[in-house]
KOLTI-841911 format. One line per 5 residues: their letters; for each residue x, y, z of N, C-alpha, C, CB. Coordinates in Angstrom, 1 decimal, always signed. Glycine has a CB too. Layout:
residues N
A	X/Y/Z/X/Y/Z/X/Y/Z/X/Y/Z ~ ... $
end
This chain:
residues 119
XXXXX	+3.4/+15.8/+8.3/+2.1/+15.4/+8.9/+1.8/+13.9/+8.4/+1.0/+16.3/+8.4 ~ +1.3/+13.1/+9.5/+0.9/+11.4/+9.4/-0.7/+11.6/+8.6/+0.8/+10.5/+11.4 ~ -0.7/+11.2/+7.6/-3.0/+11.0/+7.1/-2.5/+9.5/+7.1/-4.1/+11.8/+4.9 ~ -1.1/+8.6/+7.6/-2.0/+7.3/+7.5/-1.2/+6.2/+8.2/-2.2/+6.8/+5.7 ~ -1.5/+5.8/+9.3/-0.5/+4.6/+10.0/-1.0/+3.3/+9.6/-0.4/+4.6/+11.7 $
XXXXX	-0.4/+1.8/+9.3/-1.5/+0.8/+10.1/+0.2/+0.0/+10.3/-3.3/-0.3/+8.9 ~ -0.2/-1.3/+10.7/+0.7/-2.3/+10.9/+0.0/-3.6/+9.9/+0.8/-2.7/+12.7 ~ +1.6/-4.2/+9.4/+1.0/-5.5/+9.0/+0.9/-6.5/+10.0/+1.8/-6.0/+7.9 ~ -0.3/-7.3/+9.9/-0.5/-8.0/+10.5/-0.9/-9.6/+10.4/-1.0/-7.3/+10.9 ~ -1.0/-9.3/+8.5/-0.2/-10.9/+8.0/+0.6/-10.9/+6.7/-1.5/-12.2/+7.8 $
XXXXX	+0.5/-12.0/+6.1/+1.4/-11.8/+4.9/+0.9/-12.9/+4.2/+3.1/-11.8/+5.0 ~ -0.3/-13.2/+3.1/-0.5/-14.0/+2.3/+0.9/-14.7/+1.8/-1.3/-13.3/+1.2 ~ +0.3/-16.3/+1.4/+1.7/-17.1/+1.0/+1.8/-16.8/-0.5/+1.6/-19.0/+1.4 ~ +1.2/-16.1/-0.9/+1.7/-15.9/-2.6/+1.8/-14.3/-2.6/+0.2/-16.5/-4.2 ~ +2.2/-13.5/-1.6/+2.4/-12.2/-1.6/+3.8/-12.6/-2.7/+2.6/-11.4/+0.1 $
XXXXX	+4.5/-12.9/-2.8/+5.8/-12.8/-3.3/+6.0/-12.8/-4.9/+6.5/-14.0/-2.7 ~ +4.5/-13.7/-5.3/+4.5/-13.6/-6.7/+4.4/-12.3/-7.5/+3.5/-14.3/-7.1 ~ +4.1/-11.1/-6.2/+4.1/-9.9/-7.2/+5.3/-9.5/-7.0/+3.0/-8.7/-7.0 ~ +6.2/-9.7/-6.4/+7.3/-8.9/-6.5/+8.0/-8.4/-7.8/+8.2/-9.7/-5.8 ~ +8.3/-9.8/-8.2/+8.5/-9.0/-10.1/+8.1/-8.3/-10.7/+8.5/-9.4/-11.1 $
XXXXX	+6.4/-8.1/-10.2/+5.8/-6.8/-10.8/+5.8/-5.8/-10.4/+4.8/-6.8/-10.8 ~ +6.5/-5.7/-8.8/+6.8/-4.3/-8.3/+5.8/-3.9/-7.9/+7.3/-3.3/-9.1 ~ +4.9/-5.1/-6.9/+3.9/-4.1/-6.1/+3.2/-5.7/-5.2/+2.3/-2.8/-7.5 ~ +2.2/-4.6/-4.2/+2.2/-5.3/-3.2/+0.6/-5.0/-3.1/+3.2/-4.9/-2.0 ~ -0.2/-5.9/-2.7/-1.5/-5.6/-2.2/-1.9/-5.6/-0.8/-2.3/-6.3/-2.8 $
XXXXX	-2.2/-4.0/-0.5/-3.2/-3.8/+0.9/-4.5/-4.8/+1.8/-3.7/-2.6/+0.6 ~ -4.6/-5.4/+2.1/-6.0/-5.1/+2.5/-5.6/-5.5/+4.0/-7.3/-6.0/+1.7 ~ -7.4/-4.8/+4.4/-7.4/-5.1/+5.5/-8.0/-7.0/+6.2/-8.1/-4.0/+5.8 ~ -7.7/-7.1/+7.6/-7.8/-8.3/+8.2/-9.1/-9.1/+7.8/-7.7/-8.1/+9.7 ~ -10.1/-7.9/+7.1/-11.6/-9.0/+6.4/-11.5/-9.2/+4.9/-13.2/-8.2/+6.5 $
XXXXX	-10.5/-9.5/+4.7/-9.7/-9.7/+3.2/-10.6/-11.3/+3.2/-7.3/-9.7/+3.3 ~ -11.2/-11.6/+1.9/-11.9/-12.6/+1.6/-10.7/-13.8/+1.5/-12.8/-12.2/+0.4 ~ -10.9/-14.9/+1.9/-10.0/-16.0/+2.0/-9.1/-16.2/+0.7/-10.7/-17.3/+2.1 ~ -10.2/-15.8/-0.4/-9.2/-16.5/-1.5/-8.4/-15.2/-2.3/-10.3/-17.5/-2.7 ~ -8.5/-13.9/-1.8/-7.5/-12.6/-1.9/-6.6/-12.2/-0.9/-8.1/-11.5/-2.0 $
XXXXX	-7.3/-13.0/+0.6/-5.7/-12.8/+1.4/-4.5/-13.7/+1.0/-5.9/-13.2/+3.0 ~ -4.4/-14.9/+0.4/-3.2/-15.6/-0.1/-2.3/-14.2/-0.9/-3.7/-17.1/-1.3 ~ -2.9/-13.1/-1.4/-2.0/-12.6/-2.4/-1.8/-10.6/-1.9/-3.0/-13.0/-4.1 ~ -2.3/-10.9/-0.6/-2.3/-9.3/+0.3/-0.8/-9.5/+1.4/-4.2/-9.0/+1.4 ~ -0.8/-8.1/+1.9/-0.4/-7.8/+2.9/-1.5/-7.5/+3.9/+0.4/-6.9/+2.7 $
XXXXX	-1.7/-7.9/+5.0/-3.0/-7.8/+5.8/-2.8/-7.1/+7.1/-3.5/-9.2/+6.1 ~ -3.4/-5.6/+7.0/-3.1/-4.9/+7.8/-4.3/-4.4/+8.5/-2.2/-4.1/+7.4 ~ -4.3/-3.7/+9.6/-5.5/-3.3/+10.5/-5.4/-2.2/+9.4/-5.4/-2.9/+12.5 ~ -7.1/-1.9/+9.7/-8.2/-1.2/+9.3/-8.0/+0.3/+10.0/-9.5/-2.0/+9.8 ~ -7.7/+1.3/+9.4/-7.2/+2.9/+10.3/-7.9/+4.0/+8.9/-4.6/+3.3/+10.7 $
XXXXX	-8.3/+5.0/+9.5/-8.3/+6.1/+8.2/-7.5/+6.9/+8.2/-9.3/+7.1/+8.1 ~ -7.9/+7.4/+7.1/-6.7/+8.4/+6.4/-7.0/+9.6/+7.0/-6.5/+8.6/+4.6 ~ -6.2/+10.4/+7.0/-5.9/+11.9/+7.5/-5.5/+13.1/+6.1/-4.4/+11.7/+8.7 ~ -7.1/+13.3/+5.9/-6.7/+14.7/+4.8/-6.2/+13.8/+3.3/-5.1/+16.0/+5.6 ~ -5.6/+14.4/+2.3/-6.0/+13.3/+1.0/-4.5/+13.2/+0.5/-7.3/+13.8/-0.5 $
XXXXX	-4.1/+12.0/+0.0/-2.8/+11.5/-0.1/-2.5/+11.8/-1.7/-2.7/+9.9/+0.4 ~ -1.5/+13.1/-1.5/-0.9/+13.5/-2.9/+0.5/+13.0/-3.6/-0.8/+14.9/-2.8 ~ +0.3/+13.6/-4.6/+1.9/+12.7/-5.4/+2.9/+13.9/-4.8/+2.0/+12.5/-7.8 ~ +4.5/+13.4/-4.6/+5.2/+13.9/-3.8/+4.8/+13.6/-1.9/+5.0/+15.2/-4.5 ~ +3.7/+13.2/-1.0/+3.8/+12.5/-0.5/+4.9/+11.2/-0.1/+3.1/+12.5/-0.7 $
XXXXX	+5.4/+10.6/+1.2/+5.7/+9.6/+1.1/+5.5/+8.6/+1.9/+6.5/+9.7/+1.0 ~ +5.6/+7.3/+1.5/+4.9/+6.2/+2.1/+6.5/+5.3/+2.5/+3.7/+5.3/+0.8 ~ +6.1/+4.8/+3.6/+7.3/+4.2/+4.3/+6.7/+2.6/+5.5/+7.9/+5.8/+5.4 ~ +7.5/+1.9/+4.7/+7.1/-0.1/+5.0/+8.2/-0.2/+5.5/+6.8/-1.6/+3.4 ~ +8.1/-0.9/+6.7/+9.7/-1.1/+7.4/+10.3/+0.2/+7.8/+11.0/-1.9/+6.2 $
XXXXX	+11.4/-0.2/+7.5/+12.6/+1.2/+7.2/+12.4/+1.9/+5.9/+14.3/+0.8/+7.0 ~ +11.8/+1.6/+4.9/+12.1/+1.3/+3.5/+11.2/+2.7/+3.6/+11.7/-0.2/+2.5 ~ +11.9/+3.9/+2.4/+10.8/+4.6/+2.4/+10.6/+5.0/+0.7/+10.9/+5.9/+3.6 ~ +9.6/+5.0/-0.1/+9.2/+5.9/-1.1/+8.4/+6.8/-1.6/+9.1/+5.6/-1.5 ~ +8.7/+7.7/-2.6/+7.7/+8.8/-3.3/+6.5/+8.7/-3.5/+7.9/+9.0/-4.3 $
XXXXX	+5.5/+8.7/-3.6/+4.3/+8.8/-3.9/+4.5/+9.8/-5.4/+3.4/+9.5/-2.7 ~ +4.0/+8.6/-6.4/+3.9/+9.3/-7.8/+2.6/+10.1/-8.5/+4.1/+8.3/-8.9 ~ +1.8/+8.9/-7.9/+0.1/+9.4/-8.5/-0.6/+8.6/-7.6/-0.5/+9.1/-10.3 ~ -1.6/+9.2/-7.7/-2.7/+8.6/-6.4/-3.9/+8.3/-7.4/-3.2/+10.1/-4.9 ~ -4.6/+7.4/-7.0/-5.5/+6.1/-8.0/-7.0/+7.3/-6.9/-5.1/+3.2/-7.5 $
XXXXX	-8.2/+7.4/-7.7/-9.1/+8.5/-7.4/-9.7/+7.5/-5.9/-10.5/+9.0/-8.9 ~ -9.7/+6.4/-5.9/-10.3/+5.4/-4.9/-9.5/+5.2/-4.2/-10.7/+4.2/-5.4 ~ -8.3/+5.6/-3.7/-7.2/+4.9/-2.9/-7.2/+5.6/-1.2/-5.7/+5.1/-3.7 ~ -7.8/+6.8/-1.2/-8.1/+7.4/+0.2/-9.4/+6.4/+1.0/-8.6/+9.1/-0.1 ~ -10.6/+6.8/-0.2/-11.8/+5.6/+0.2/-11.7/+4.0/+0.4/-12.6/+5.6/-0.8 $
XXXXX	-10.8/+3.4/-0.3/-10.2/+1.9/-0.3/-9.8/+1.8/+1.1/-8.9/+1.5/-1.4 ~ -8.7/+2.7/+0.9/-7.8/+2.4/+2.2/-8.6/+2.4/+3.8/-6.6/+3.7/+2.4 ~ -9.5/+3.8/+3.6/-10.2/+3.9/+4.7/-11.2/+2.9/+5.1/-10.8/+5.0/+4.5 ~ -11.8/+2.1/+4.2/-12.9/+1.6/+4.2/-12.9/-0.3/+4.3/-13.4/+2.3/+3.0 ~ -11.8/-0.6/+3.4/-11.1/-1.9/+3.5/-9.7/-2.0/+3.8/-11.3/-2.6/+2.3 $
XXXXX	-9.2/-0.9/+3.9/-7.9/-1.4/+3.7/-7.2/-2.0/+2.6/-7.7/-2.2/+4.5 ~ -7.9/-1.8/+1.7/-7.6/-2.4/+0.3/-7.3/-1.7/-0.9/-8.3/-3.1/+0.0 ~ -6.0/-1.2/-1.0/-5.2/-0.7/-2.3/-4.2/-1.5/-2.9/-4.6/+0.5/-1.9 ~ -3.6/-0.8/-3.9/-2.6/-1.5/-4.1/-1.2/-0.8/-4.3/-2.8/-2.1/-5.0 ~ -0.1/-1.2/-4.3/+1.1/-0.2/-4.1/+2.0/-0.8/-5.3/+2.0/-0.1/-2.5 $
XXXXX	+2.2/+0.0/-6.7/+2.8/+0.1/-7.6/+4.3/+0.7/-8.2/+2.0/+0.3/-8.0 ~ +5.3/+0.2/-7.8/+6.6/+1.0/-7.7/+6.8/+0.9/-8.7/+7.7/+0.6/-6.9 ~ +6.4/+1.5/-9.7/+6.4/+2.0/-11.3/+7.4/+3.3/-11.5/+4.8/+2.3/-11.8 ~ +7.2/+4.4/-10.6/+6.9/+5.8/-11.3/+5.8/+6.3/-11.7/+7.4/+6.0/-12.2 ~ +5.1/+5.4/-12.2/+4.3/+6.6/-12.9/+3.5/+7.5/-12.3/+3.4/+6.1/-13.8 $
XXXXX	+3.3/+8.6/-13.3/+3.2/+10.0/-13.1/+1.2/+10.3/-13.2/+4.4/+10.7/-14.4 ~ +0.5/+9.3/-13.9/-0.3/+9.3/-13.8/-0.9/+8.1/-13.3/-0.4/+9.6/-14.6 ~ -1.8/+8.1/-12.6/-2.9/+6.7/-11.8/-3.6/+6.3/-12.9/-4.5/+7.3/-10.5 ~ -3.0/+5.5/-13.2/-4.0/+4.4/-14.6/-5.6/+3.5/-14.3/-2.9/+3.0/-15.1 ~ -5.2/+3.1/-12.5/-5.8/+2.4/-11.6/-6.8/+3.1/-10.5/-4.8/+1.8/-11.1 $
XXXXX	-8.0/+3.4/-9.8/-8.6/+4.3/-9.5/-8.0/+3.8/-7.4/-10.4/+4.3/-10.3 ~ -7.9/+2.4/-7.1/-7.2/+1.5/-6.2/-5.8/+1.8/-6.1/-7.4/+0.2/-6.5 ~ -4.9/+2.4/-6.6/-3.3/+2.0/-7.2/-3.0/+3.2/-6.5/-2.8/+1.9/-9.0 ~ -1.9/+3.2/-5.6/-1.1/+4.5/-5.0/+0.3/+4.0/-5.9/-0.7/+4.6/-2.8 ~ +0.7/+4.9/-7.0/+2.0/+4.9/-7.1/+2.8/+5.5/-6.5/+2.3/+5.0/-7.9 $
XXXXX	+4.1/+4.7/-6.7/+5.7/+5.0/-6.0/+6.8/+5.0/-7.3/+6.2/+3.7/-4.8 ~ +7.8/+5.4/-6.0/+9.0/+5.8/-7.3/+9.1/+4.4/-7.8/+10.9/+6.6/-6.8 ~ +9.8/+4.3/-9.2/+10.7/+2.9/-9.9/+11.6/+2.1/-8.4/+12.4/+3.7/-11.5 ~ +11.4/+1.6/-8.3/+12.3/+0.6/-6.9/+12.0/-0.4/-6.8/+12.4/+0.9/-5.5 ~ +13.1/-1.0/-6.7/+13.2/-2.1/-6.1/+12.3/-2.3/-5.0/+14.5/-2.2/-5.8 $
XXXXX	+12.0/-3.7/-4.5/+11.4/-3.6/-3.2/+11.6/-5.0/-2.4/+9.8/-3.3/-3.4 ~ +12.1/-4.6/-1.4/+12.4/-6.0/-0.1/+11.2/-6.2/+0.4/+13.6/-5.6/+1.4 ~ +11.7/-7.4/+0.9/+10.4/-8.6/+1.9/+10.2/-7.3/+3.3/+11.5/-10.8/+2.9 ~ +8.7/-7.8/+3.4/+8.3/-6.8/+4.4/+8.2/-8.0/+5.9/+6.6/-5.8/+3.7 ~ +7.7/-8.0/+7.0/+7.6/-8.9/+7.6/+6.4/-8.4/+8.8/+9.0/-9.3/+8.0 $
XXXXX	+5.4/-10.0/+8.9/+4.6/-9.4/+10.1/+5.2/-8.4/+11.1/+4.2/-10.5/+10.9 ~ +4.2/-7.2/+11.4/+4.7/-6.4/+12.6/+5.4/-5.2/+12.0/+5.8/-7.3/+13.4 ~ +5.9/-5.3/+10.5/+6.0/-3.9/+10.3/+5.3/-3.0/+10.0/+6.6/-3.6/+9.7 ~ +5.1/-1.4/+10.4/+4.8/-0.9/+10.2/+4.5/+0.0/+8.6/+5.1/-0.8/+10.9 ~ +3.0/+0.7/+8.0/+3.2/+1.3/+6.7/+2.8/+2.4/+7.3/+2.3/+0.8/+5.4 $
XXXX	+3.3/+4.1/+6.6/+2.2/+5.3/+6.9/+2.7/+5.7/+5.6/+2.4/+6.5/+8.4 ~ +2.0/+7.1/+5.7/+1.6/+8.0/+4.2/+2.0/+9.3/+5.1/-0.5/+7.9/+3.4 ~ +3.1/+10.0/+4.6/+3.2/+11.4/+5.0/+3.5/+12.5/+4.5/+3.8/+11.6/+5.8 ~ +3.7/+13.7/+4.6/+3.6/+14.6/+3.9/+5.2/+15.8/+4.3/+1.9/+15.2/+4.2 $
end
């Protein structure tokens, strides 16, 4: 079951500085000027029913686990489009914004690809 489609539809020019941190920030297209430099900027969609760990989330082709889900990340997403995606593992949401994923690596995403959340 799909609770979440959108498309990216830009790519801040300092998206890249998180890479070494192993995560990427959501928001949507009313992302304030001086936080879209550091998002992925995707249309605005709700979620479908509530996004659990074991879930998976899939950017591009690329797909991963859902570890722990941050208590704000159904409401964020729905509302701004604004979470964040942490390819840590971890097993617990430290962050109430933060969807974690498995430990991975993570490739360049590009305008026009697609993200969802499924079950």
């Amino acid at each position: 079951m799909t609770k979440f489609e959108t498309t990216i539809t830009g790519i801040g020019g300092s998206v890249t500085d998180f890479l070494g941190e192993k995560m990427y920030i959501l928001f949507g297209e009313n992302a304030p000027a001086e936080l879209a430099e550091y998002c992925l900027l995707i249309d605005l969609n709700g979620v479908d029913g509530e996004v659990l760990a074991g879930d998976t989330l899939k950017i591009g082709e690329e797909t991963y686990k859902v570890t722990a889900v941050g208590e704000a990340v159904k409401q964020n997403l729905s509302t701004l489009g604004h979470i964040t995606l942490k390819f840590d593992g971890s097993t617990a949401a430290e962050l109430p914004g933060t969807l974690y994923l498995e430990d991975s690596e993570i490739g360049l995403v590009q305008s026009g690809d697609s993200i969802s959340i499924y079950s």
